[in-house]
C-alpha positions in Angstrom: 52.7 -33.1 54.2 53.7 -30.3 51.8 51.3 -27.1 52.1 50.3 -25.5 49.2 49.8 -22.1 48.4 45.9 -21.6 47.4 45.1 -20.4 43.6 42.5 -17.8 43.1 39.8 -18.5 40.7 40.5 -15.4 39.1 43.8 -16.3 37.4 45.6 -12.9 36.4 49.4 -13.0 34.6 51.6 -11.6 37.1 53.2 -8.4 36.2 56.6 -7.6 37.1 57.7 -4.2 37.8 61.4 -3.0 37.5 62.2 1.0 38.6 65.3 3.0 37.9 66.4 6.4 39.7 68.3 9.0 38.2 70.0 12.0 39.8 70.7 15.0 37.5 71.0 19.1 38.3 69.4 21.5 36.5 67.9 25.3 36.4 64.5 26.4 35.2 61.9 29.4 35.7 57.9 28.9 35.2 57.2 31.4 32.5 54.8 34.3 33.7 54.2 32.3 37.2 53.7 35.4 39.7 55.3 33.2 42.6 59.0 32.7 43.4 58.9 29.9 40.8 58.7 32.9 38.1 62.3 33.6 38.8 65.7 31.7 37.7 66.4 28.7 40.6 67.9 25.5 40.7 67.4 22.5 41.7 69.0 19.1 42.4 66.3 16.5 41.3 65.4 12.8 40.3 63.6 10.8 38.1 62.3 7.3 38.9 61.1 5.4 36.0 59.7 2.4 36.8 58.8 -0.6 33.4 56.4 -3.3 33.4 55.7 -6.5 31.9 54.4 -9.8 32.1 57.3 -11.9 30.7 61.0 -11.6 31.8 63.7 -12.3 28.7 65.8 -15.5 29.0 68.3 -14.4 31.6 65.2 -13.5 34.0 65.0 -9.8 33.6 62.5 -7.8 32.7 65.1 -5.1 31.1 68.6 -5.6 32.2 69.4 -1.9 34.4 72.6 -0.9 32.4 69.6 -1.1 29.3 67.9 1.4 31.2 70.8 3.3 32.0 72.1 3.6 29.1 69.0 4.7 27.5 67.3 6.8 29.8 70.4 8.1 32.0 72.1 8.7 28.7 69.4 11.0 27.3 69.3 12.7 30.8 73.0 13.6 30.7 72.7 15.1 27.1 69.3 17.0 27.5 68.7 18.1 30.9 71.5 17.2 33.6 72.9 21.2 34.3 71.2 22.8 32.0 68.4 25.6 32.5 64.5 24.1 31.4 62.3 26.6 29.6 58.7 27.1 28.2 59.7 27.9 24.6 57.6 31.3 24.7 60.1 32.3 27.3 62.1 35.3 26.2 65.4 33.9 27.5 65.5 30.9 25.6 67.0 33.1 22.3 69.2 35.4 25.4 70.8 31.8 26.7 70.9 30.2 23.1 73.2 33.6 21.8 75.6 33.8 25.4 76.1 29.5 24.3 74.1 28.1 27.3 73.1 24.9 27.6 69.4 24.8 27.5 66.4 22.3 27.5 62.9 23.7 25.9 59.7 22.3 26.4 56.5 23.5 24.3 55.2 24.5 28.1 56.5 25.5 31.6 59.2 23.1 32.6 56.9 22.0 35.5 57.4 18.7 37.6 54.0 17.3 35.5 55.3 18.2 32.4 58.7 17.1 32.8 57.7 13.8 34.0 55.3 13.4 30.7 58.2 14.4 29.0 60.5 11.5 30.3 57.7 9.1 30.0 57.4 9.9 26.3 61.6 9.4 25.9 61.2 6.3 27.3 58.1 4.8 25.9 59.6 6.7 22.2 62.8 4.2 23.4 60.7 1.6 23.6 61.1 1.0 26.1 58.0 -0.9 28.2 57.1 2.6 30.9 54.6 2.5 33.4 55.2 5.8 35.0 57.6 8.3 35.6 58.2 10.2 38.4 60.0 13.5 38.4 61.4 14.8 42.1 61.8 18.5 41.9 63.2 18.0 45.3 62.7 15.2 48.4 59.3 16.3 49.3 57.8 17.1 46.2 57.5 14.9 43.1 54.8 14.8 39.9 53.6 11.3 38.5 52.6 10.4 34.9 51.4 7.0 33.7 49.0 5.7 30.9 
């Protein structure tokens, strides 16, 4: 006799959930923090963004990965892979802008938060189907945003 799996009365659509990681290096002060975090540091960090949906296209996927890539780890490479993140109220974003740097500015600090909003947006402005995004300022500390 064949056993069946039981069905629940509360039929749901199953959602399928895909995540990417991307690894990228990059510099950044918080503006007018009084902490160590005030100061120019580094930091070699990753992004996980993870899609969701409850239909996979013909080949079985919910977005092929080289998609993703080419999307998300493309606009990582050109916007914040080595270069330094700043609030835009920061007085060395004109200082690194004249001496040629490569810079990223954000309308606030360049936080874990905001930059994981931020790469939520890119992806979601992609469209690109984004649950979350989670930005890893380092291996023990990462910042979440979903909607």
């Amino acid at each position: 006799m064949k056993s069946q799996c039981p069905r629940s009365n509360n039929q749901t659509n199953p959602i399928f959930q895909i995540t990417k990681s991307f690894s990228f290096c990059y510099g950044h002060r918080l503006y007018k923090d009084p902490g160590k975090c005030g100061h120019i540091h580094g930091h070699t960090g990753s992004v996980d963004i993870t899609l969701e949906s409850e239909k996979l296209d013909d080949l079985g996927m919910l977005k092929n990965f080289d998609t993703l890539k080419s999307i998300m780890g493309k606009w990582i490479d050109e916007n914040i892979d080595h270069r330094m993140l700043l609030n835009k109220e920061d007085p060395l974003v004109n200082i690194l802008n004249d001496a040629g740097e490569k810079i990223f500015v954000l309308d606030s600090n360049p936080t874990a938060e905001n930059m994981a909003r931020t790469i939520f947006n890119v992806a979601s402005m992609n469209g690109l189907p984004v649950k979350s995004a989670t930005f890893w300022e380092s291996p023990t500390a990462s910042a979440n945003y979903s909607k």
